[in-house]
C-alpha positions in Angstrom: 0.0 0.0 0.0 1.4 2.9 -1.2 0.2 6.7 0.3 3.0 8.8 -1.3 1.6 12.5 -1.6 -1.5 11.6 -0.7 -4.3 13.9 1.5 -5.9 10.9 3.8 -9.1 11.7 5.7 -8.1 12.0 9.9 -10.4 9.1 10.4 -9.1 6.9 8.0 -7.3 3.9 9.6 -3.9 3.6 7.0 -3.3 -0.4 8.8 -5.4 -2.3 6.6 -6.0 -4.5 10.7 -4.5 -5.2 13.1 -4.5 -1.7 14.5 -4.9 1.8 14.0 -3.0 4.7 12.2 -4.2 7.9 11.5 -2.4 11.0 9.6 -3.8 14.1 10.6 -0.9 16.0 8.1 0.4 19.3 8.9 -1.1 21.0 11.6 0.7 24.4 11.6 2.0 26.8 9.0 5.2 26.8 7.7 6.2 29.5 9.7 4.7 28.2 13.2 6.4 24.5 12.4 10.1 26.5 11.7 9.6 28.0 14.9 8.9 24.9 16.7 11.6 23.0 14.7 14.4 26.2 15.5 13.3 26.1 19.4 12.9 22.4 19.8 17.0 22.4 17.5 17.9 25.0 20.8 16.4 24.3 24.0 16.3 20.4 24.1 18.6 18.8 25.9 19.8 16.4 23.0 22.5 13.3 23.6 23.8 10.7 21.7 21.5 8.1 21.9 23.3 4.7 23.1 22.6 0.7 23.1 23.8 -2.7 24.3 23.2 -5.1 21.6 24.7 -8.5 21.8 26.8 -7.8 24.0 28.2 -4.4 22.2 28.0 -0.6 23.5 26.7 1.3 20.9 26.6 5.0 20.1 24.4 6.3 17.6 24.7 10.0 15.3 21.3 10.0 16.1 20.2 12.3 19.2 17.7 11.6 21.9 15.9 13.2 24.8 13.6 12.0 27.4 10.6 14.4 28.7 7.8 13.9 31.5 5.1 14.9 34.0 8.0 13.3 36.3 11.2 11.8 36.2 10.0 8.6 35.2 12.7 5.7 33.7 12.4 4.6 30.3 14.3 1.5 29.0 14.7 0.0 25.7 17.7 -1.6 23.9 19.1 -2.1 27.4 19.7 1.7 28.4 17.5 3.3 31.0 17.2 7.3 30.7 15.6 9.7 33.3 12.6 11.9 31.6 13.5 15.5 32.7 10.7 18.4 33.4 8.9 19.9 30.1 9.8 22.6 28.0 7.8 25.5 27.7 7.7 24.5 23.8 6.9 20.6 24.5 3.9 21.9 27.0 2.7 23.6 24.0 3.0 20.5 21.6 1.8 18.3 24.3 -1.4 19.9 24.4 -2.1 20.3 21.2 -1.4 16.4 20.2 -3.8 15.9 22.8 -6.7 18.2 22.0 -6.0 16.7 18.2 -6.4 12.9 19.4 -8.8 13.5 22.3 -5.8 11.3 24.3 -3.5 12.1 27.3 0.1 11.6 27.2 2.9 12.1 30.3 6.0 11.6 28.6 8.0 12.4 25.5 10.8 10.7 23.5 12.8 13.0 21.1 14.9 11.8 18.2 17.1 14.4 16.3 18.0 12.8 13.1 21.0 15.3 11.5 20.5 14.3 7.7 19.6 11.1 5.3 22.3 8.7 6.4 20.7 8.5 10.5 17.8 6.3 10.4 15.6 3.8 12.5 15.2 -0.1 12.2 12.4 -2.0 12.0 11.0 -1.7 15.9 7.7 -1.7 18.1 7.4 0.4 20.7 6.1 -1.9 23.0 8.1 -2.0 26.2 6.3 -3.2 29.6 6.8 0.4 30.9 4.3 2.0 28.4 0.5 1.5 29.1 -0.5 -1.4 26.5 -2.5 -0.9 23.4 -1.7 3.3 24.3 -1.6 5.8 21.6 1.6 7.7 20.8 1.6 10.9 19.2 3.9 11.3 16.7 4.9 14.5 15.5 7.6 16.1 13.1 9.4 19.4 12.2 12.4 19.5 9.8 13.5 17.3 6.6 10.3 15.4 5.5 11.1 11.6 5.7 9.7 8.5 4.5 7.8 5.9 6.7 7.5 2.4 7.0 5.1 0.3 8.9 5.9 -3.8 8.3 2.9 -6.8 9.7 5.0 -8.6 12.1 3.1 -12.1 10.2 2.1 -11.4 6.8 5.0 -9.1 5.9 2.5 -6.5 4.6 3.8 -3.4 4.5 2.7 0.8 4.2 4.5 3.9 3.7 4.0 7.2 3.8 6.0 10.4 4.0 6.0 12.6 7.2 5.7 16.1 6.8 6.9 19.5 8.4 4.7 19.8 11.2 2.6 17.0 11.2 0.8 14.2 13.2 0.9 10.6 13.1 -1.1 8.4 15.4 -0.5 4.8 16.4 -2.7 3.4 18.7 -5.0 0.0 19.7 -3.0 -3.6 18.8 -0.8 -1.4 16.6 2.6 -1.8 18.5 1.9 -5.7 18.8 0.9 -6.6 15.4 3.3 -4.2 13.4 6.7 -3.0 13.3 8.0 0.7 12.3 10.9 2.5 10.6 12.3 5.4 9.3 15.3 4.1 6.3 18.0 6.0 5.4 17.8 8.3 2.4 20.8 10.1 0.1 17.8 11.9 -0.9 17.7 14.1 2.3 20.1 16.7 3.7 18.7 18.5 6.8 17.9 17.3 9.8 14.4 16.4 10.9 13.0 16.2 14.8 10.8 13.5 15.7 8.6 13.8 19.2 6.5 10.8 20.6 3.9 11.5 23.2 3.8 8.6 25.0 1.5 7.2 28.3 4.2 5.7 31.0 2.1 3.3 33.4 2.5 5.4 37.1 
């Protein structure tokens, strides 16, 4: 299933089952999503994302950050990270993912990826310390990238591109019947930002 350049109705589920996807598209104007993308570049407090896979420490280009209503612990590929107290800018994005999916969210995962060549793997976002079956806001600002979902069975697959200053939902039995990635591109020079609004179970 291909949705290259498409408009797609809010409501319309993009997962043909086995969960739920909407793309709400651009939800700001170009100049209200280049201010979110210059202060979200500025005032986050970006590191090197890092991994222990088989056995291996791993460093990625890649940057993360971790955000919450309280310092909660998030781990995944074996590295815990402490969320640290919102932005006045992630506040702002917080609620308005939240009035636009009629969901709550208390936490927020930040990827800075600096150009084409930093990417993500196939994945679920599944761990046991996220509320199951929980929707997760996805939002961008920057370089727009193409975006993969993968049936964990039947191998189908759906892509899409992700915008400047749009919204991607995920949500009911998406995380444990699909997998997700953003692949690599020579296509793409700038660097895009990439927040998730996530529920932690408290």
């Amino acid at each position: 299933m291909d949705l290259f350049n498409s408009t797609v109705a809010i409501n319309y589920n993009l997962l043909p089952h086995g969960g739920t996807v909407n793309y709400f598209g651009k939800l700001f104007s170009k100049k209200e999503a280049d201010h979110y993308f210059d202060a979200l570049m500025n005032t986050i407090e970006w590191k090197n994302d890092e991994a222990f896979i088989m056995g291996k420490h791993i460093i990625t280009k890649r940057k993360v950050a971790w955000y919450g209503d309280e310092s909660y612990s998030y781990t995944y590929s074996n590295k815990s990270k402490t969320a640290l107290p919102w932005t006045k800018e992630l506040l702002e994005l917080k609620r308005i993912s939240e009035k636009q999916t009629g969901q709550t969210y208390n936490s927020c995962l930040l990827n800075l990826y600096h150009n084409g060549d930093e990417g993500m793997a196939y994945h679920s976002d599944d761990e046991k310390a996220l509320a199951k079956n929980s929707a997760i806001a996805s939002l961008s600002f920057g370089a727009e990238r193409r975006f993969l979902f993968k049936h964990k069975q039947s191998k189908e697959t759906v892509t899409l591109f992700l915008e400047h200053g749009s919204l991607l939902v995920m949500k009911d039995e998406t995380q444990t019947n699909w997998l997700h990635r953003l692949p690599p591109t020579k296509k793409v020079n700038r660097p895009r930002v990439n927040l998730t609004f996530r529920t932690m179970m408290v």
